[in-house]
DSSP file (Angstrom, degrees, kcal/mol; ACC not computed):
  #  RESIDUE AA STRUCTURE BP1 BP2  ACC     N-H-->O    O-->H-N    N-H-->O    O-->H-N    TCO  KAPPA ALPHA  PHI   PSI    X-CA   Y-CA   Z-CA
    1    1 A X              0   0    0      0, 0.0     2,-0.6     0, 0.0     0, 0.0   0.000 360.0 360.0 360.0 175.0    0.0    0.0    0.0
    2    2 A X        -     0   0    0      4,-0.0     2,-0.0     2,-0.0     0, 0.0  -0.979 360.0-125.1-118.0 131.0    1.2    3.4   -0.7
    3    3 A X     >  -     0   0    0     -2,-0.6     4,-1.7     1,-0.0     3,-0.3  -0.053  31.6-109.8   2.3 138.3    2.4    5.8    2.3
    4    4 A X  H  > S+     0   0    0      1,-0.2     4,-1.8     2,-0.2     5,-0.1   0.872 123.9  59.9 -62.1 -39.5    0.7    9.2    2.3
    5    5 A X  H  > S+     0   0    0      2,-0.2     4,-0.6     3,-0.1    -1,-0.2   0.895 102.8  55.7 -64.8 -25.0    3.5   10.9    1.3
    6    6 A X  H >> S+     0   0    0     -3,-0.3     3,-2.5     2,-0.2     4,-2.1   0.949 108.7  51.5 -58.8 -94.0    3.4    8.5   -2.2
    7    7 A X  H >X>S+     0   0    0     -4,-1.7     3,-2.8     1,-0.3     4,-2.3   0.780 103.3  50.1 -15.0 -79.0    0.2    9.6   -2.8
    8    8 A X  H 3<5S+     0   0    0     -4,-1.8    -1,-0.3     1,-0.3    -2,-0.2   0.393 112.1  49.3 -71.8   6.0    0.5   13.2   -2.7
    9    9 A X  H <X5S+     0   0    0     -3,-2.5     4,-1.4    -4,-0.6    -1,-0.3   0.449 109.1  51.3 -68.7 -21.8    3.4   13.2   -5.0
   10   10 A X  H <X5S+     0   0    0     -3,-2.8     4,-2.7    -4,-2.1    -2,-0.3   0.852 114.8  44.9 -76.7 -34.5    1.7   11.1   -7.3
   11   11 A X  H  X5S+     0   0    0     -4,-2.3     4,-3.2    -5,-0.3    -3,-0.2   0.780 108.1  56.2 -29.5 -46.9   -1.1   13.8   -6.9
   12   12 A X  H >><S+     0   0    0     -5,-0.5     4,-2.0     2,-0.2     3,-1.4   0.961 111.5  48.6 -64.4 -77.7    1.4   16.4   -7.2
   13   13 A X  H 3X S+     0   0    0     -4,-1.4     4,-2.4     1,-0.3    -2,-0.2   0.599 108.4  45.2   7.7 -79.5    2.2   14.8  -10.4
   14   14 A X  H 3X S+     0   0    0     -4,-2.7     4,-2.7     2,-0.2    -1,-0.3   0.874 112.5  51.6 -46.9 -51.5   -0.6   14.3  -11.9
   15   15 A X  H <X S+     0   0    0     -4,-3.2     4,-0.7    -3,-1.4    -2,-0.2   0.835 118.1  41.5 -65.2 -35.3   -1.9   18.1  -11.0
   16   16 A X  H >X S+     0   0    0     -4,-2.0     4,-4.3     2,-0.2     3,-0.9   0.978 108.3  57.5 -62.9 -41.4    1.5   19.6  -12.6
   17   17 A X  H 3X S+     0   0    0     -4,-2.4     4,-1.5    -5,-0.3     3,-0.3   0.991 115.4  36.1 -57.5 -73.1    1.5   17.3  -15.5
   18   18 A X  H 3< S+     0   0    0     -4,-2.7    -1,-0.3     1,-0.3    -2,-0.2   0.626 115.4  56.0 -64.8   1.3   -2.3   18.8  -16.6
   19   19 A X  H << S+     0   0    0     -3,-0.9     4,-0.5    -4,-0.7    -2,-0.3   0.817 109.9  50.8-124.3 -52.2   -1.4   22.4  -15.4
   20   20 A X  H  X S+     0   0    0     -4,-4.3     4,-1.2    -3,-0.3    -2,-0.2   0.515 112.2  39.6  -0.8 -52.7    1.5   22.0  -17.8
   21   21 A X  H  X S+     0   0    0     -4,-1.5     4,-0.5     2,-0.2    -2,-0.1   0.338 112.2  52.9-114.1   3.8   -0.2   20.9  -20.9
   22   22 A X  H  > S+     0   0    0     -3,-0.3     4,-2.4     2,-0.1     5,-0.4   0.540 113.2  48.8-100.4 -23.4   -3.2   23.2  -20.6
   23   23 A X  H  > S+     0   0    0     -4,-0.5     4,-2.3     1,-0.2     5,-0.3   0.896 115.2  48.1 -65.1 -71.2   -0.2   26.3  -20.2
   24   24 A X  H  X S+     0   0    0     -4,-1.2     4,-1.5     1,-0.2    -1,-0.2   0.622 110.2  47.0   1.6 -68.4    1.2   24.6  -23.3
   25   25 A X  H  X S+     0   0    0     -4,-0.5     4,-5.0     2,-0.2    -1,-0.2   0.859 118.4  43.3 -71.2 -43.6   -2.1   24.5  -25.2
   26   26 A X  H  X>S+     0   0    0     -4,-2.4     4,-2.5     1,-0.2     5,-0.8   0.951 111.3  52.9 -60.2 -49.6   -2.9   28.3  -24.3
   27   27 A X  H  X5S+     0   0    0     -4,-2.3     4,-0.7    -5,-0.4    -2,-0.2   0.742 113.2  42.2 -66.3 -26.9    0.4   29.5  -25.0
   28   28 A X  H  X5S+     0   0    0     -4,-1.5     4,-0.5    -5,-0.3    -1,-0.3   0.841 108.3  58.3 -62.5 -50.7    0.5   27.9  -28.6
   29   29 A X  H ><5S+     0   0    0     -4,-5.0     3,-1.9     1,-0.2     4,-0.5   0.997 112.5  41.5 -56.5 -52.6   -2.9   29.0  -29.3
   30   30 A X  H >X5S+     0   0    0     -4,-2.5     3,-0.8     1,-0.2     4,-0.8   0.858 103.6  68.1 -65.3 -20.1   -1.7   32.9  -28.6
   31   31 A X  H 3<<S+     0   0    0     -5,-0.8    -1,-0.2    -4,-0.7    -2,-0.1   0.927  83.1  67.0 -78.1  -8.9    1.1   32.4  -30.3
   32   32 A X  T << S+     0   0    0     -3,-1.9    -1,-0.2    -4,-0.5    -2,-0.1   0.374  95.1  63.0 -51.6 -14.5   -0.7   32.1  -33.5
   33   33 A X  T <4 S+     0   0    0     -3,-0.8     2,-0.5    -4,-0.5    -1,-0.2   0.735  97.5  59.7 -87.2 -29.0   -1.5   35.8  -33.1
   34   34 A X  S  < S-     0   0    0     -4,-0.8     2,-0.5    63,-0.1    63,-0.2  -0.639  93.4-102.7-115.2 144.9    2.0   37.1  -33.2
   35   35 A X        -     0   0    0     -2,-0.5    61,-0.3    61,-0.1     2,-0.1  -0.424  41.0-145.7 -73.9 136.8    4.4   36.7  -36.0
   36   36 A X        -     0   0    0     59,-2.3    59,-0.5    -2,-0.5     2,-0.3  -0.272  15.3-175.1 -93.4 164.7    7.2   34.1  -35.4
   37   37 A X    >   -     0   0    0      1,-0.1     3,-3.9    -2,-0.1     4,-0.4  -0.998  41.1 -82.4-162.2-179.8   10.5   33.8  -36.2
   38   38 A X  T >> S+     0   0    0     -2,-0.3     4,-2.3     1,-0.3     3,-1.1   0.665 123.1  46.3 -45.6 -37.9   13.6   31.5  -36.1
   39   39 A X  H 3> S+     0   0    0      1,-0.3     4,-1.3     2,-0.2    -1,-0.3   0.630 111.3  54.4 -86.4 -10.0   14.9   32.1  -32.5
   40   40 A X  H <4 S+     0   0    0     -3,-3.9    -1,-0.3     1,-0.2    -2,-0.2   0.561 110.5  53.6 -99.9  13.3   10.9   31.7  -31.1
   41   41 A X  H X> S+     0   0    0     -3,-1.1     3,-0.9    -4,-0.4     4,-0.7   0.603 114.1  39.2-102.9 -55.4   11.2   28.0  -33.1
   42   42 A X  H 3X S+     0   0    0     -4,-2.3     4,-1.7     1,-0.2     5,-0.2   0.956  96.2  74.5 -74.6 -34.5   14.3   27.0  -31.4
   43   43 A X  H 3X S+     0   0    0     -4,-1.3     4,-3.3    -5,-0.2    -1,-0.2   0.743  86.2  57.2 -33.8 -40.8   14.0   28.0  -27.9
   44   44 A X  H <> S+     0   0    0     -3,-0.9     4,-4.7     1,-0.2    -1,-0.2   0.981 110.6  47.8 -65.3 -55.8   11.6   25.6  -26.4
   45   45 A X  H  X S+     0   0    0     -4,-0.7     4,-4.1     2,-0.2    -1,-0.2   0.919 117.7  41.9 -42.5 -43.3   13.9   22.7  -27.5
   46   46 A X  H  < S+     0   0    0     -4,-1.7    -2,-0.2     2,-0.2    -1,-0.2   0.995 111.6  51.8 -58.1 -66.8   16.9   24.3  -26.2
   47   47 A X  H >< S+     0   0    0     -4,-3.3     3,-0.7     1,-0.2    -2,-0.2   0.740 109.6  52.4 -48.2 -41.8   15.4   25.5  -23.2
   48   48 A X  H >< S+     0   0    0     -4,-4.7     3,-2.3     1,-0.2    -2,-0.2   0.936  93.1  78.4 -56.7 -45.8   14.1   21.8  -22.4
   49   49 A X  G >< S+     0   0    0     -4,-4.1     3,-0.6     1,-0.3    -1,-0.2   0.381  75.9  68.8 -85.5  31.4   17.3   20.5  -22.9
   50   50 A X  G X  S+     0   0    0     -3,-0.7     3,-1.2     1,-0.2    -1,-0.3   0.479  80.5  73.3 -80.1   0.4   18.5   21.5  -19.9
   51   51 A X  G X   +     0   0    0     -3,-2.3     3,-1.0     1,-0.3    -1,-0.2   0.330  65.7  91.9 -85.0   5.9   16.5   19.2  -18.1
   52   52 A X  G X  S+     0   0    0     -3,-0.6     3,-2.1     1,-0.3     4,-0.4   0.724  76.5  75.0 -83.9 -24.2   18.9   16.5  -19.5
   53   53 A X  G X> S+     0   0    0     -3,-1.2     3,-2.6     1,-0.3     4,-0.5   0.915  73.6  77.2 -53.6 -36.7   20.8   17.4  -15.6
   54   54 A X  G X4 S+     0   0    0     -3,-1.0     3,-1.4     1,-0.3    -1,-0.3   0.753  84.3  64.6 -69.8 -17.2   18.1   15.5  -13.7
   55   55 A X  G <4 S+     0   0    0     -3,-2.1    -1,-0.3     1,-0.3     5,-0.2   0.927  79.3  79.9 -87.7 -26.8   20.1   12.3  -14.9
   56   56 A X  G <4 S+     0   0    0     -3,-2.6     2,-0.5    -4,-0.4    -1,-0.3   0.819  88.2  88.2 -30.5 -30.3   23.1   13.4  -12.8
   57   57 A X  S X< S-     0   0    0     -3,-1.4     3,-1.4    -4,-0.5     4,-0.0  -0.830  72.9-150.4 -85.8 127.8   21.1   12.0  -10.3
   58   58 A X  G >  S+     0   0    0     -2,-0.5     3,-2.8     1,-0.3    -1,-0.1   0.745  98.3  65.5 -45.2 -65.7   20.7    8.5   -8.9
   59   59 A X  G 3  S+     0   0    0      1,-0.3    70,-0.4    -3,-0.1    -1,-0.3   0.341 111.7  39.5 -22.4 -29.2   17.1    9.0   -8.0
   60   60 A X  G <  S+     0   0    0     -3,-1.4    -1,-0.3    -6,-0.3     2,-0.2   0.196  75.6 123.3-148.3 -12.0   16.5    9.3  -11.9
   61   61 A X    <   -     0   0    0     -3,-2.8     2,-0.2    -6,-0.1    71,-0.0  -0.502  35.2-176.9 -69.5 129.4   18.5    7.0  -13.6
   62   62 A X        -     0   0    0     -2,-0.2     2,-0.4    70,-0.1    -2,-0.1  -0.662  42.2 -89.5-128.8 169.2   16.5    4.4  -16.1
   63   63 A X    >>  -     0   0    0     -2,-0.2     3,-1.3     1,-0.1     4,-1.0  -0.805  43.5-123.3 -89.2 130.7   18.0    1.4  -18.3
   64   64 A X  H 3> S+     0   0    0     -2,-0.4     4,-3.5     1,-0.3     5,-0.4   0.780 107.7  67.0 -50.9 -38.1   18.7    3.2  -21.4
   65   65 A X  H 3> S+     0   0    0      1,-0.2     4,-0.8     2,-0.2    -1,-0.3   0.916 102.8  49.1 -54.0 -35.8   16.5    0.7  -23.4
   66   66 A X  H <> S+     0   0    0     -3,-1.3     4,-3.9     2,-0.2    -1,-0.2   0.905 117.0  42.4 -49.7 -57.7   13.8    2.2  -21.5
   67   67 A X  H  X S+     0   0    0     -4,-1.0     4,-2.0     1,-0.2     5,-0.4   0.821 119.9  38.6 -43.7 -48.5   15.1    5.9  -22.4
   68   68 A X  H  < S+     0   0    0     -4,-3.5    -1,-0.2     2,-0.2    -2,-0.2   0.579 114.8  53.8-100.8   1.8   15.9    5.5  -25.6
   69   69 A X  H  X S+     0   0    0     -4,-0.8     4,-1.9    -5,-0.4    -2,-0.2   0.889 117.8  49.5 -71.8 -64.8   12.2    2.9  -26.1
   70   70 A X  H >X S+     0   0    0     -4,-3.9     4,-1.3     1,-0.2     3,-0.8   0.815 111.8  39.7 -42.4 -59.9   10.8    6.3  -24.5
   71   71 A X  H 3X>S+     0   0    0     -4,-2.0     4,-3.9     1,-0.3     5,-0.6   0.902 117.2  50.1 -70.4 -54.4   12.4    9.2  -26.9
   72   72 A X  H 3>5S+     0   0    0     -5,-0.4     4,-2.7     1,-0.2    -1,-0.3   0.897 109.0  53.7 -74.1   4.4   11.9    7.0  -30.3
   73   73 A X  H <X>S+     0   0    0     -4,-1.9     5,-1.5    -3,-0.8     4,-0.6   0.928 112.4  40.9 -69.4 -47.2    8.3    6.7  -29.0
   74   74 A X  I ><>S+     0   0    0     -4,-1.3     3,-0.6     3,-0.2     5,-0.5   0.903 119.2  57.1 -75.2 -46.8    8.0   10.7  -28.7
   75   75 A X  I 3<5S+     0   0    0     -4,-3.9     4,-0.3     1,-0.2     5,-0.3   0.993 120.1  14.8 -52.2 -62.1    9.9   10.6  -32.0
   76   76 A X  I 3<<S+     0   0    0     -4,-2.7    -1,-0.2    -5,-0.6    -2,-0.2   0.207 135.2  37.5-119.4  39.2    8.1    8.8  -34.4
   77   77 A X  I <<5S+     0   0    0     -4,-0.6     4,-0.4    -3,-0.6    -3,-0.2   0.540 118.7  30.1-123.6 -51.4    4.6    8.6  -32.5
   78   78 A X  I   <S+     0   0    0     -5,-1.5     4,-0.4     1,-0.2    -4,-0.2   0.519 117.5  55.1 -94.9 -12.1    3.7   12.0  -30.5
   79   79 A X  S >><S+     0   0    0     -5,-0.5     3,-1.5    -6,-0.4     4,-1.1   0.914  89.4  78.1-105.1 -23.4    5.4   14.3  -32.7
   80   80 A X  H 3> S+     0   0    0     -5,-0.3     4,-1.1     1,-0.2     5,-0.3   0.793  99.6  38.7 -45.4 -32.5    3.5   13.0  -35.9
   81   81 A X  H 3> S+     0   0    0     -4,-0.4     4,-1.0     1,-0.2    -1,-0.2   0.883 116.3  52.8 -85.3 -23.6    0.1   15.0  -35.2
   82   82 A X  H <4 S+     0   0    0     -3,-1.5     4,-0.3    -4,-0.4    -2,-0.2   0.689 109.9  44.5 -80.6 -16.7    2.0   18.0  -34.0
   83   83 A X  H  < S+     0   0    0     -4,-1.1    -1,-0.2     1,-0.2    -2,-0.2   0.755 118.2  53.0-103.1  -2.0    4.2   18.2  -37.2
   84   84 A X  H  < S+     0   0    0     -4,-1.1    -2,-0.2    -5,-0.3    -1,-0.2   0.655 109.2  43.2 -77.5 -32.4    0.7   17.5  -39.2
   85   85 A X  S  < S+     0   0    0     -4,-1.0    15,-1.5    -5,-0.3     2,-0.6   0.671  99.4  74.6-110.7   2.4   -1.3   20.0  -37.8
   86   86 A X  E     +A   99   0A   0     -4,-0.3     2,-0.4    13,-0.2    13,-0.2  -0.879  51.5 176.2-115.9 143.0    0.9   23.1  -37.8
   87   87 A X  E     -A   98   0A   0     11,-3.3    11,-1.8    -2,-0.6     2,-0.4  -0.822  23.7-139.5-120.5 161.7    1.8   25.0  -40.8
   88   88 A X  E     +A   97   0A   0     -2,-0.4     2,-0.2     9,-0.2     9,-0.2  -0.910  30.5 171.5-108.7 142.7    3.8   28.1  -41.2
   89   89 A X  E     -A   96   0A   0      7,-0.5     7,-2.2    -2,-0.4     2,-0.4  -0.953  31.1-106.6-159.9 149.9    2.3   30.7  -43.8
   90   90 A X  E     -A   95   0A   0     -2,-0.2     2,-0.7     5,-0.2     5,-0.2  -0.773  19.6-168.1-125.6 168.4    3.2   33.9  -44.6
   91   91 A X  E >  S-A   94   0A   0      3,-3.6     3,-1.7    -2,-0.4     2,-1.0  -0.812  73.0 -53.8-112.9  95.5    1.4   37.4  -43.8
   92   92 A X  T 3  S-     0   0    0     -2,-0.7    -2,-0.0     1,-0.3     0, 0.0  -0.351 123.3 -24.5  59.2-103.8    3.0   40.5  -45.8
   93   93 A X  T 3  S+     0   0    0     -2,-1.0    -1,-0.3    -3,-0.0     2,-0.2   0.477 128.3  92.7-130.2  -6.7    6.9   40.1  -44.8
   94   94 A X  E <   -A   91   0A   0     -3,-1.7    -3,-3.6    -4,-0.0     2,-0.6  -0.672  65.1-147.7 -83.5 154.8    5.8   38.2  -41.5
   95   95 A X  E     -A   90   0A   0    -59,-0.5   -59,-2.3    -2,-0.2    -5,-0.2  -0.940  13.4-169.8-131.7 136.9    5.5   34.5  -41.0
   96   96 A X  E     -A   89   0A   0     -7,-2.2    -7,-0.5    -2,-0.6     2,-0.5  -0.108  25.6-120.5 -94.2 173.1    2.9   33.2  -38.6
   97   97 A X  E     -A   88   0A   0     -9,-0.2     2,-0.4   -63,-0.2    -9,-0.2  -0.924  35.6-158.7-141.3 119.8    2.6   29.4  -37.4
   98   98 A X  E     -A   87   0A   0    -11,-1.8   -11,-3.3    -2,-0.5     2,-0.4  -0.853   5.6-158.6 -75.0 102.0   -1.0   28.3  -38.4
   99   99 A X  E     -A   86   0A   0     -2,-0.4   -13,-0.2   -13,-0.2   -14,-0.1  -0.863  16.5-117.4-120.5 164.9   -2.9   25.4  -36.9
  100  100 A X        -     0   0    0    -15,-1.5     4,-0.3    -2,-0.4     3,-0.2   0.062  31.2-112.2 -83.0 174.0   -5.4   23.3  -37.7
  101  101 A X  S    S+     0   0    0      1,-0.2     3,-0.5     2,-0.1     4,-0.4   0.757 112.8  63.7 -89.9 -19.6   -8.6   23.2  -35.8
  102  102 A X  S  > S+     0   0    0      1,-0.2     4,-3.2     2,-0.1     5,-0.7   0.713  74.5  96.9 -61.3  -9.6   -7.9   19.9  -34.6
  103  103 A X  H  > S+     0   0    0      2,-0.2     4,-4.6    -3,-0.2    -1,-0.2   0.902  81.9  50.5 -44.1 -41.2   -4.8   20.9  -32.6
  104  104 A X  H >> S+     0   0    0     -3,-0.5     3,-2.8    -4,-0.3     4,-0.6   0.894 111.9  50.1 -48.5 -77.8   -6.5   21.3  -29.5
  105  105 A X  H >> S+     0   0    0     -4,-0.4     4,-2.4     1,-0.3     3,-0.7   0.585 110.6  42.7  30.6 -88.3   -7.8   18.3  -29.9
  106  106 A X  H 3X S+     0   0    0     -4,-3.2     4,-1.2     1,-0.2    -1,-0.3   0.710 114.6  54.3 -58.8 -34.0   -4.8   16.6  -30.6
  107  107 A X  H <X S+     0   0    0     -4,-4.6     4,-1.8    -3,-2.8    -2,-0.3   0.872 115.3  42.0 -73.0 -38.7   -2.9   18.7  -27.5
  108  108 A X  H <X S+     0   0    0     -3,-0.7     4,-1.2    -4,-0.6    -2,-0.2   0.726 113.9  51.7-124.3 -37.8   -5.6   17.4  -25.2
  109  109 A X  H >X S+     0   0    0     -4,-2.4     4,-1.3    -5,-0.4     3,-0.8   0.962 111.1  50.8 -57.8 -47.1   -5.5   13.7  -26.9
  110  110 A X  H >X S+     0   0    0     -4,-1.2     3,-5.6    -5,-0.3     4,-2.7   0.944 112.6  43.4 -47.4 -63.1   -1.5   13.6  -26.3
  111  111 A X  H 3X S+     0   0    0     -4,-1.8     4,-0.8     1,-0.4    -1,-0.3   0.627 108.0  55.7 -75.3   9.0   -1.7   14.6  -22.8
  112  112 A X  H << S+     0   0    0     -4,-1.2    -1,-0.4    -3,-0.8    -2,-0.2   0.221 111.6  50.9 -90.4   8.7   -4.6   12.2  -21.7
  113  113 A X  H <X S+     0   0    0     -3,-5.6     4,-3.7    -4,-1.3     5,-0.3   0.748 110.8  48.4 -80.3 -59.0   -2.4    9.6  -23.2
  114  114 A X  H >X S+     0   0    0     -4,-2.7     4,-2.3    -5,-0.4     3,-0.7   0.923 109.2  44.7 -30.1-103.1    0.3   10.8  -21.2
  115  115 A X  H 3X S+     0   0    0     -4,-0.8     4,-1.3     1,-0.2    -1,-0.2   0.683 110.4  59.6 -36.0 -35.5   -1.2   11.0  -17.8
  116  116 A X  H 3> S+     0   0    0      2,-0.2     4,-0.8     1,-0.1    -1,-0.2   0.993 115.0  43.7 -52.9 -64.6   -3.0    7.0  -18.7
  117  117 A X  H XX S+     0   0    0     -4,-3.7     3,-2.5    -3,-0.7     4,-1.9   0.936 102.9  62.7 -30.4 -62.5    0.9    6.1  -19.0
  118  118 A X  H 3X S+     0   0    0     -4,-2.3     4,-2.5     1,-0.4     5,-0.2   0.726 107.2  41.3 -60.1 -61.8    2.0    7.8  -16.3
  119  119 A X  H 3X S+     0   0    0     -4,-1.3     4,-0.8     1,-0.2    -1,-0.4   0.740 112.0  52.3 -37.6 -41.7    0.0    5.8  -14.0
  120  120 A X  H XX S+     0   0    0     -3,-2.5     3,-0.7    -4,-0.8     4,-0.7   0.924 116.2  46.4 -74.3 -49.7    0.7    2.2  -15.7
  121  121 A X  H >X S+     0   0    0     -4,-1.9     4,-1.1     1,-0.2     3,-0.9   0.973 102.0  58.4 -88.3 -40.6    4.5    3.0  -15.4
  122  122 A X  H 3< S+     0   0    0     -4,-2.5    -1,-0.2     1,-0.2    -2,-0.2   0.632  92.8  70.1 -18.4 -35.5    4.6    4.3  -12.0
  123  123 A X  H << S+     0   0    0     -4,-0.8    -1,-0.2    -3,-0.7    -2,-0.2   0.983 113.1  31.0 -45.6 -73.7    3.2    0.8  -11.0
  124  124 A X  H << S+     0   0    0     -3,-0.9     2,-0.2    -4,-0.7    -2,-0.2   0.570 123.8  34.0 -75.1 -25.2    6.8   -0.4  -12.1
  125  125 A X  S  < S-     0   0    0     -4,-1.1     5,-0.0     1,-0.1     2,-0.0  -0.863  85.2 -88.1-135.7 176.3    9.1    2.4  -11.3
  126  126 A X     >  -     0   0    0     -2,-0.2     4,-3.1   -67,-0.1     5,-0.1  -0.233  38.3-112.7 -78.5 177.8    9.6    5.0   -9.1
  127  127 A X  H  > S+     0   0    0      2,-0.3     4,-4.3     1,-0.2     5,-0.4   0.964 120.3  44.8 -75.8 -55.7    8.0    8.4   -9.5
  128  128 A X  H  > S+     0   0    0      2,-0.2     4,-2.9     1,-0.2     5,-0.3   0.918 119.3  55.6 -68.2 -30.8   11.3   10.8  -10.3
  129  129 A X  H  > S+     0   0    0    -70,-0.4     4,-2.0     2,-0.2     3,-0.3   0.994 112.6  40.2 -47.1 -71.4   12.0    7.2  -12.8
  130  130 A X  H >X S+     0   0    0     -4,-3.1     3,-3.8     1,-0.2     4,-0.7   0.941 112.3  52.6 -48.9 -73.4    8.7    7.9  -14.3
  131  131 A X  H 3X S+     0   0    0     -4,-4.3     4,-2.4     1,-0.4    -1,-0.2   0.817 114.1  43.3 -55.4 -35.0    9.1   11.6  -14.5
  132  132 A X  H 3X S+     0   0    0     -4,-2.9     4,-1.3    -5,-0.4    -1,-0.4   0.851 109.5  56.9 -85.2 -16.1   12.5   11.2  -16.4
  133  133 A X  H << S+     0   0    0     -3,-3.8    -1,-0.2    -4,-2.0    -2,-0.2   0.911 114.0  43.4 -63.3 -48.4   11.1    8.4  -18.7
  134  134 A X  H  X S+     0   0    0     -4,-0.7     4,-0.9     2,-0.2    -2,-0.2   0.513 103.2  59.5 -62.3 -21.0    8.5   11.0  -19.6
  135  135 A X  H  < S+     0   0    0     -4,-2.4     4,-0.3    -5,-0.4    -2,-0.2   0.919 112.9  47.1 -73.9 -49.0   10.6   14.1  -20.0
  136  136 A X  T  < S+     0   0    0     -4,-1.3    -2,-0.2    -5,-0.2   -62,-0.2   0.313 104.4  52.4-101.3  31.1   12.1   12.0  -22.5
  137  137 A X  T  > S+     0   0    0    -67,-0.2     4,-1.3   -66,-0.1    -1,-0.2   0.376 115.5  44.6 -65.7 -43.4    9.2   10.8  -24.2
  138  138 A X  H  X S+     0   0    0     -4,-0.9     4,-0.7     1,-0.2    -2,-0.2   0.662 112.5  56.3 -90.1  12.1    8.2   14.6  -24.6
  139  139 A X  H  > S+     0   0    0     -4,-0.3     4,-1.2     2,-0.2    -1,-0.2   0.763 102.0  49.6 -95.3 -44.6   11.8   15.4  -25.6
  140  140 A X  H  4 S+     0   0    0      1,-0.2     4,-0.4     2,-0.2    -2,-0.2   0.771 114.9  49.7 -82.5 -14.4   12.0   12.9  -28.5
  141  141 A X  H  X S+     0   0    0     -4,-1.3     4,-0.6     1,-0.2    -1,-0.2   0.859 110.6  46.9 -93.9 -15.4    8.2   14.7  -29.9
  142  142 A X  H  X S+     0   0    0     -4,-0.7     4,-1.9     3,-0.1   -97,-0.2   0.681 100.7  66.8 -91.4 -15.9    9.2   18.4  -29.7
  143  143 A X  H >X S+     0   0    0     -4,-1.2     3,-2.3     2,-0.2     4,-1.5   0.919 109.5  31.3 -75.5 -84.4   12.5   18.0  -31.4
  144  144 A X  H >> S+     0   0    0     -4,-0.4     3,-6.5     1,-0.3     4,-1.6   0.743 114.6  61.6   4.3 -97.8   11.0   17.0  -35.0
  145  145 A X  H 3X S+     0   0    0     -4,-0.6     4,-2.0     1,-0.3    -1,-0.3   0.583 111.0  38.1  -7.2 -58.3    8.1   19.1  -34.5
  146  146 A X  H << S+     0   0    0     -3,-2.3    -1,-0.3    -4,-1.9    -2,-0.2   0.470 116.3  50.2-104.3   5.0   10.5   21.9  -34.3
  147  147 A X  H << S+     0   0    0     -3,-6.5    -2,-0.2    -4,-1.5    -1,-0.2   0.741 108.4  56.1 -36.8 -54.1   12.8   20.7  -36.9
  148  148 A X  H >< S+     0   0    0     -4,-1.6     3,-2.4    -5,-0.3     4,-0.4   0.968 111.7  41.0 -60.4 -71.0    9.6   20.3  -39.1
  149  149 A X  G >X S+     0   0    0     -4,-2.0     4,-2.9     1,-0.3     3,-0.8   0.805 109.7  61.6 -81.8 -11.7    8.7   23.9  -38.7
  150  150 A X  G 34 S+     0   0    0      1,-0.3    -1,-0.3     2,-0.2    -2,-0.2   0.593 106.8  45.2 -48.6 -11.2   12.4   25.0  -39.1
  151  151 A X  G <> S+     0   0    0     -3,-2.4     4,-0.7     2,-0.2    -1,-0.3   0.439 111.1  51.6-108.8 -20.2   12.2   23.6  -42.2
  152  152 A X  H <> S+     0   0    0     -3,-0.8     4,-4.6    -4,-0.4     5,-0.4   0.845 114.8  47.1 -98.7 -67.0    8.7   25.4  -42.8
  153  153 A X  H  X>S+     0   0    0     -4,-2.9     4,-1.5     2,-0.2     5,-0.5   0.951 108.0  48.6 -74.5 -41.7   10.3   28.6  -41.7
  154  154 A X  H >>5S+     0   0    0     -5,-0.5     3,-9.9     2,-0.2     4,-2.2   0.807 115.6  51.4 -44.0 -76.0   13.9   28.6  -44.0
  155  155 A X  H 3X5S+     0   0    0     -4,-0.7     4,-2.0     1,-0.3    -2,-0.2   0.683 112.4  43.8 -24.9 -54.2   11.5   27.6  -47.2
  156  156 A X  H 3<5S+     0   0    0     -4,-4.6    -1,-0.3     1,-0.2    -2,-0.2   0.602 114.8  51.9 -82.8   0.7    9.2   30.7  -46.4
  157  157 A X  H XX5S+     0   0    0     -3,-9.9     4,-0.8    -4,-1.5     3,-0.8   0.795 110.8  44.9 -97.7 -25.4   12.3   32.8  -45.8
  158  158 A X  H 3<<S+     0   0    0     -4,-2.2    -2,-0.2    -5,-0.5    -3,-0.1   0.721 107.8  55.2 -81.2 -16.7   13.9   32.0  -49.0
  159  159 A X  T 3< S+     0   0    0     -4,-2.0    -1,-0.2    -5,-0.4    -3,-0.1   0.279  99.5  61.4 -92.5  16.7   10.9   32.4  -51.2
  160  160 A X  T <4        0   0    0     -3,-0.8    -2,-0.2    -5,-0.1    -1,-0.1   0.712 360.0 360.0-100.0 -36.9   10.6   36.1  -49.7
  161  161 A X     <        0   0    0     -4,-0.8    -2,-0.1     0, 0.0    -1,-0.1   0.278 360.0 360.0 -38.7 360.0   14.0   36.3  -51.4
């Protein structure tokens, strides 16, 4: 049976985890309002991968088949709707990032997938284990994704040319 303090970190979890992917969901939808550009593509990736420290820690350490099972999951599963449903297009000499009307949708599918995992692998590992199994699961889908529109955004900067 699980110790109160187990609980309420799986609680915690849970409550960051959705508090997370609803910030996500807003902050993507408003960014569609404002014109993008190369440095507002790369950042998130960048910025994530500093989270690559937590593995300096014991606490946090997985068997790399696990890691690298997680990351090609987020690669060539989770990033596929995300690199489908945003487009780049451009507005007079700005270029915008365009989504589909499913995105929400699709944002709100991922992370009730997510959070279903989270529980089924918790069962097996410990929580800061899960958490770093999932960091790189969401690691291996944002990278594409923001390949994909990097690739979006050169095209529509060389055809301005």
């Amino acid at each position: 049976m699980l110790s109160a303090n187990t609980h309420l970190i799986q609680v915690a979890s849970i409550v960051f985890s959705v508090c997370a992917g609803l910030t996500l969901i807003i902050l993507r939808m408003r960014a569609g309002k404002q014109p993008t550009n190369l440095r507002k593509i790369i950042a998130p990736p960048l910025g994530m991968s500093t989270g690559f420290i937590m593995f300096a820690f014991p606490v946090t350490h997985i068997h790399w088949l696990w890691g690298l099972s997680a990351f090609g999951t987020g690669l060539l599963i989770f990033s596929f709707p995300l690199i489908v449903t945003t487009r780049l297009e451009r507005v007079e000499s700005d270029i915008f990032v365009r989504r589909s009307k499913a995105f929400i949708f699709i944002m709100l599918t991922l992370l009730a997938i997510r959070l279903a995992l989270h529980s089924v692998v918790e069962q097996y590992m410990s929580i800061p284990q899960t958490g770093a199994l999932f960091y790189l699961l969401a690691f291996g889908m944002i990278l594409p994704w923001r390949f994909a529109m990097v690739g979006d955004y050169m095209r529509l900067q060389k055809a301005e040319m």
